[in-house]
C-alpha positions in Angstrom: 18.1 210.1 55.3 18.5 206.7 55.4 16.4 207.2 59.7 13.3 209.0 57.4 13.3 205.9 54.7 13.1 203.3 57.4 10.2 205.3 59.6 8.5 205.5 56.3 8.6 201.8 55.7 7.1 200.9 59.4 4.5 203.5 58.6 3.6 201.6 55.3 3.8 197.8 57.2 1.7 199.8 60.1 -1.0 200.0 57.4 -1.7 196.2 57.0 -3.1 195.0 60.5 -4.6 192.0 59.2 -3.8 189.3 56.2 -4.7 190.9 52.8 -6.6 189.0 50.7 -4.0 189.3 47.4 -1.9 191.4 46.1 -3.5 194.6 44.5 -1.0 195.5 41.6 -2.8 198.7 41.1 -1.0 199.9 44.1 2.2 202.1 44.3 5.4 200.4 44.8 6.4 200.8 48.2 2.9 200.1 49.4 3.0 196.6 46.9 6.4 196.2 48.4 5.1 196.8 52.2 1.5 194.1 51.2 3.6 191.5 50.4 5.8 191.9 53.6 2.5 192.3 55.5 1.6 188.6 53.4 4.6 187.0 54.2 4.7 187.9 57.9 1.2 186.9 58.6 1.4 183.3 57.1 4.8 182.8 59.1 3.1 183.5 61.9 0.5 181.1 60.8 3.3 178.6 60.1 4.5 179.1 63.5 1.1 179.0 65.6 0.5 175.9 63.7 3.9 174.2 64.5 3.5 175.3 67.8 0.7 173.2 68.4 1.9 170.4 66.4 4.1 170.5 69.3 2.4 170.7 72.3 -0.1 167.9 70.9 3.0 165.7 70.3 4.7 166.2 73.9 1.3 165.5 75.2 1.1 161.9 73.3 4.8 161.0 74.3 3.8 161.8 77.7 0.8 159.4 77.6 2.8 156.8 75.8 5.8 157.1 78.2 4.1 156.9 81.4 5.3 153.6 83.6 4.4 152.1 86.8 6.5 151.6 89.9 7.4 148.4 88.1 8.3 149.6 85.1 5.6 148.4 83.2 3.7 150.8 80.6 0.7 152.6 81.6 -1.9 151.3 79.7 -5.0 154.3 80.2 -2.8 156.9 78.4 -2.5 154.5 75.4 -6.5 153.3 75.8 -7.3 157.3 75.6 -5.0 158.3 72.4 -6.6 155.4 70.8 -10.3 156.2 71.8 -9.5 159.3 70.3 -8.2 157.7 67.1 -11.6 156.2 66.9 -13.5 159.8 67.7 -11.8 161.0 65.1 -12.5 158.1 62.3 -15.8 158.4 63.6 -16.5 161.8 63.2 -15.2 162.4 59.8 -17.4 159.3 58.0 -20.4 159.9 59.8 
């Protein structure tokens, strides 16, 4: 019983492969139930692309920003770069 209620409720969150738009309340109840599981699971995996890269672009600039010489002294292209792209960026978006 409770095996056939469970297959059922994959089957319904098999129907949504992609993000619905909004919520159709015209819908019957376990398919308005298995839409907004289908909404919620596709903006936490939104969440989680977008934290991964958050990330990956923040290891990258404490990588530049951490690089030293034999010396010990700071790298200084790494730092020249991230701030060349500061200035793409400023750039880009008034122009």
């Amino acid at each position: 019983m409770m095996a056939e209620a469970l297959k059922a409720e994959q089957n319904l969150d098999d129907l949504f492969t992609e993000k619905p738009e909004k919520l159709n309340y015209c819908l019957a109840p376990e398919r308005l139930e298995a839409q907004a599981r289908a909404i919620k699971r596709f903006e936490q995996q939104d969440r989680d692309e977008d934290q991964q890269q958050r990330k990956t672009e923040k290891d990258r600039r404490h990588k530049l920003m951490t690089a030293k010489t034999r010396k010990g002294q700071p790298v200084m292209q790494g730092r020249m770069e991230l701030l060349y792209e500061k200035v793409q960026k400023v750039v880009g978006h008034q122009g």
